[in-house]
N, C-alpha and C positions, 0 to 999 in steps of 0.2 A: 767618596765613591760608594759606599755601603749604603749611605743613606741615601743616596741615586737607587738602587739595585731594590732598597726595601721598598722607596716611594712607587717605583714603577713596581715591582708585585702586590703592592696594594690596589695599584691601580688596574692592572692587568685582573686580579682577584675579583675587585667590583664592577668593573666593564663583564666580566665572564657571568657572576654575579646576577647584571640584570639581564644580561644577554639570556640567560637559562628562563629566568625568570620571564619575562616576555614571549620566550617560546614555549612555555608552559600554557601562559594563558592566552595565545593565540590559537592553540592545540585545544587546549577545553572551549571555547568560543567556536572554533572549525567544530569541534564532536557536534555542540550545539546545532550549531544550523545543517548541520548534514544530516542528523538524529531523523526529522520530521521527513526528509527523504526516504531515508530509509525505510521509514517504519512504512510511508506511504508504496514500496515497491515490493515491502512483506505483505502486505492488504492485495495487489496487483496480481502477485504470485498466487497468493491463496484461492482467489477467485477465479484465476485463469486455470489451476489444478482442476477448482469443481466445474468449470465449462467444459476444461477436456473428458473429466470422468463423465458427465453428461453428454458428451458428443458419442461418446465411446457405447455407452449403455443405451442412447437412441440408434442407434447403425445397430446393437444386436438386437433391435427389437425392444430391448426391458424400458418400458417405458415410464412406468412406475417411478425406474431406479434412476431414469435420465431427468425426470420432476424433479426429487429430492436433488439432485446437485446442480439442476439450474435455480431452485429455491435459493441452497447454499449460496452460491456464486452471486443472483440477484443481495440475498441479504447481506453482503461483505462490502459491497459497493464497489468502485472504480471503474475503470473508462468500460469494463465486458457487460455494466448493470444493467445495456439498457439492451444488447444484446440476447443476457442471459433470461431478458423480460419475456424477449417477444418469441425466443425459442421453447419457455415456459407457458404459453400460452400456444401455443402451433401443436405441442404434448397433451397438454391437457383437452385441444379440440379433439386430437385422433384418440384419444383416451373417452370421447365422447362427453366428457366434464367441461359445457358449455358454459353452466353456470358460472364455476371455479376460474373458468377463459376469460368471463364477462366482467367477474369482480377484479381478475388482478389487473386488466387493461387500465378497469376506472381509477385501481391503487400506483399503476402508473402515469395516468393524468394526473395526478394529483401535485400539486406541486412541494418541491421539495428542498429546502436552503442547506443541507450539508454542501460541503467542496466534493465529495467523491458523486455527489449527483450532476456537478457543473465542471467536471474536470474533462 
């Protein structure tokens, strides 16, 4: 009878055992594949901050100050870039910086193989 009672807590031990153990590395494999998510919806965040702070500072007028955060926003990338492109150049016309208008349109022709430019 004892040796019934040890074999089944050996076994109950190592069934417990692998059982942790597989849910350890099915937990580090999950962090894994979620990690690249995440990181891709801290990049989303970031750039969507600098298109509000740029929305924000074109409505008071600073225009100046709404370039710099659609700049920001354009160079962070994600789904607002191409957004943040053409509101940087709408700035820069009323700002009378035709030129600076003219080359970022051509620097967004250009083609571009990152994922946040085709996402």
């Amino acid at each position: 009878m004892k040796n019934k009672i040890a074999v089944t807590s050996i076994c109950l031990f190592v069934a417990g055992f692998f059982l942790f153990y597989s849910y350890n590395v099915k937990q580090s494999k999950l962090k894994l594949a979620i990690e690249p998510i995440y990181q891709e919806n801290k990049v989303d965040d970031q750039a969507r901050e600098h298109l509000q702070r740029g929305d924000t500072f074109y409505q008071k007028g600073q225009l100046a100050m709404a370039a710099e955060e659609y700049k920001l926003s354009y160079s962070i990338g994600g789904p607002s870039k191409i957004i943040c492109g053409f509101k940087l150049v709408e700035v820069y016309e009323k700002l009378n910086r035709y030129g600076d208008a003219l080359s970022f349109l051509d620097e967004m022709e250009k083609p571009s193989w990152s994922k946040d430019d085709h996402a």
